[in-house]
N, C-alpha and C positions, 0 to 999 in steps of 0.2 A: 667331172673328169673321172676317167677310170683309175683308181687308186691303184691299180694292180698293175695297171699298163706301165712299160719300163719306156721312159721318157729323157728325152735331151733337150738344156737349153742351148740356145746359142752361145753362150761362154764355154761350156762343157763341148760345142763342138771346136770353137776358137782353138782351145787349149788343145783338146785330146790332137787337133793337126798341125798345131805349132803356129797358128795363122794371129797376124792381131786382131786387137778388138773389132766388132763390127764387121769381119771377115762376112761371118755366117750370117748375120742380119743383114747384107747385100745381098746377097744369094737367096737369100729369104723373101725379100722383096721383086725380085726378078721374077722370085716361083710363085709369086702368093698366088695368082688368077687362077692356077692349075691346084690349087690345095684347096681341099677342104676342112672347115674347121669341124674340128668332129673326128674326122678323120686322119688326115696327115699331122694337124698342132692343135695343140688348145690355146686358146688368148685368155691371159687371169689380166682382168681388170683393176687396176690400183684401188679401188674404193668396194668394188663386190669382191673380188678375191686378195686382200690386205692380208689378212691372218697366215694363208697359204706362200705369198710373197714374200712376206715378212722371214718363212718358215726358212724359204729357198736360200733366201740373202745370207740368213744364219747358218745354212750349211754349205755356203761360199756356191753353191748352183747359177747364181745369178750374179751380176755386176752390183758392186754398191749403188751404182746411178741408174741402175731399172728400175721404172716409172708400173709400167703394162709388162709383164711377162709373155715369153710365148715360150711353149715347151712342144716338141717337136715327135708326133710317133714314130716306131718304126719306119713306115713309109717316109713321113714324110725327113727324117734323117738321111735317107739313103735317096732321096731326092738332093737332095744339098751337098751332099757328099761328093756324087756324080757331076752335079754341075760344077762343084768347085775342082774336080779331077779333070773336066772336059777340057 
């Protein structure tokens, strides 16, 4: 993942639009065939990306009960965003 790329999970999108849990991982689900991973999110895998997960949880980024992470780029943010405004 690009360390430097400024990055949103779905809780950080929840919160920052007042929406509840699981809001933006609907939305997310909806877009995924049009996202590319790479590109629009990155997927941290609970057992290859643990340490990184572990990291988010610590700085409140992610839900205590995220298993898989997904962190969202710019694109693909404002893909989500949009739909949830639609």
């Amino acid at each position: 993942m690009a360390k430097t790329e400024k990055t949103w999970s779905l809780k950080e999108i929840d919160h920052s639009r007042g929406d509840s849990k699981g809001t933006a991982f609907l939305a997310f689900k909806q877009l995924r065939e049009s996202f590319d991973e790479g590109r629009d999110y990155y997927y941290l895998n609970s057992t290859e990306d643990a340490r990184e997960i572990e990291q988010l949880r610590s700085a409140g980024r992610i839900y205590e009960t995220t298993v898989n992470a997904i962190l969202l780029t710019e694109g693909g943010y404002s893909a989500i965003v949009d739909y949830l405004d639609g």
